[in-house]
C-alpha positions in Angstrom: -8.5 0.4 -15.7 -7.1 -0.8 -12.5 -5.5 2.3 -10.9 -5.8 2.5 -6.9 -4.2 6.5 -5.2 -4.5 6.1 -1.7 -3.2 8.2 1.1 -2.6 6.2 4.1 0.1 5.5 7.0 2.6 2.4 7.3 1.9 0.8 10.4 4.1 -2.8 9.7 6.9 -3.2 7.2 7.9 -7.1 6.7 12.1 -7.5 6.3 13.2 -7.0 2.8 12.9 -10.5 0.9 13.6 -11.6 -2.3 11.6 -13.3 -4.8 12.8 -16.6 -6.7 13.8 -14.1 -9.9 16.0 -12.4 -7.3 13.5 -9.6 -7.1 13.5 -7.4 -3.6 10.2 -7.5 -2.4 8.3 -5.7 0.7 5.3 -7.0 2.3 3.5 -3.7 3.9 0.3 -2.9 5.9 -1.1 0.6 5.2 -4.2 2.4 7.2 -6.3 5.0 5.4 -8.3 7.5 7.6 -10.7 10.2 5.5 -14.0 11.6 5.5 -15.8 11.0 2.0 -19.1 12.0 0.8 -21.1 9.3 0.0 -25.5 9.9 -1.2 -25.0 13.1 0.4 -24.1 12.4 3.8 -20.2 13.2 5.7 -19.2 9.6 6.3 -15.8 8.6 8.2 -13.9 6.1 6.2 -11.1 3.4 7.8 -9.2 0.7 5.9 -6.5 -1.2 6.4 -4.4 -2.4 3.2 -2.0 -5.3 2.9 0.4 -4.1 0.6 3.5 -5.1 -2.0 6.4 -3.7 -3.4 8.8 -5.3 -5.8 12.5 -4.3 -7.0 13.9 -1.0 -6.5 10.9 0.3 -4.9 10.7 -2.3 -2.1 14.1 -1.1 -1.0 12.8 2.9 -0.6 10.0 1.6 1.4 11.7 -0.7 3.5 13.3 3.0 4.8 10.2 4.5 5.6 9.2 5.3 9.3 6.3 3.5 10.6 3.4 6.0 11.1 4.5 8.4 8.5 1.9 9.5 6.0 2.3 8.8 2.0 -0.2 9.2 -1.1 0.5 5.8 -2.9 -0.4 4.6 -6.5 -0.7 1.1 -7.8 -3.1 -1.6 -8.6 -5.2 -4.3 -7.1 -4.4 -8.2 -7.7 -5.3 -11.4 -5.9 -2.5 -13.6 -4.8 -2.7 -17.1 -6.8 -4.9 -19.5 -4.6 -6.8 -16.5 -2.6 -9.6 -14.5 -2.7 -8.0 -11.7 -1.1 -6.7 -8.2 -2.5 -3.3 -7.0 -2.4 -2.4 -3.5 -3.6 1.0 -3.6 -5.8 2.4 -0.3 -4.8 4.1 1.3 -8.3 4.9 4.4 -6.6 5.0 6.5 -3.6 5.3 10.4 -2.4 5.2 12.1 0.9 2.4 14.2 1.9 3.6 17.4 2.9 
C-alpha cells in the first residue's frame, strides 16, 4: 500500500499550470516538524516535501496561505527520468 498522512506547513506554492491533458496542476513544498518515538528514545523529526496536486484539488491549494498548517493524504511516486520522490497530494484538511 502506498498511503503517505502527513501534517506539515506550505512554505512555496508554484503558479497554477496546466498539464498537456489540460489538467490544473500545483507544484508545492511542504515542511513537517514532530517529535516521534523511535527504539525508545524522543527524537525531533524535520522534512521538507516537494509536493503535487492535479485538477480540482490544485486549484484549493493554490488558495492556501503560506505557513498555514494542513494534515495531507496521498501517495509517493518518482517523476519519469529521476530518482526522486514526489508526494501526490489526494486530499487535504486544516488542523484545527
Amino acid at each position: 500500500m502506498n498511503l503517505v498522512v502527513l501534517s506539515a506547513c506550505v512554505v512555496e506554492a508554484s503558479a497554477v499550470r496546466y498539464t498537456p491533458a489540460g489538467l490544473p496542476a500545483i507544484d508545492l513544498r511542504l515542511e513537517h516538524a514532530s517529535d516521534i518515538q523511535e527504539a525508545g528514545q524522543k527524537r525531533q523529526v524535520k522534512a521538507t516535501v516537494k509536493t503535487v496536486a492535479l485538477g480540482s484539488l490544485a486549484e484549493r491549494l493554490a488558495q492556501l496561505p503560506l505557513g498555514s498548517l494542513w494534515q495531507f493524504s496521498g501517495f509517493l511516486a518518482s517523476p519519469r527520468n529521476s530518482k526522486n520522490v514526489v508526494f501526490h497530494i489526494q486530499d487535504f484538511q486544516q488542523i484545527s
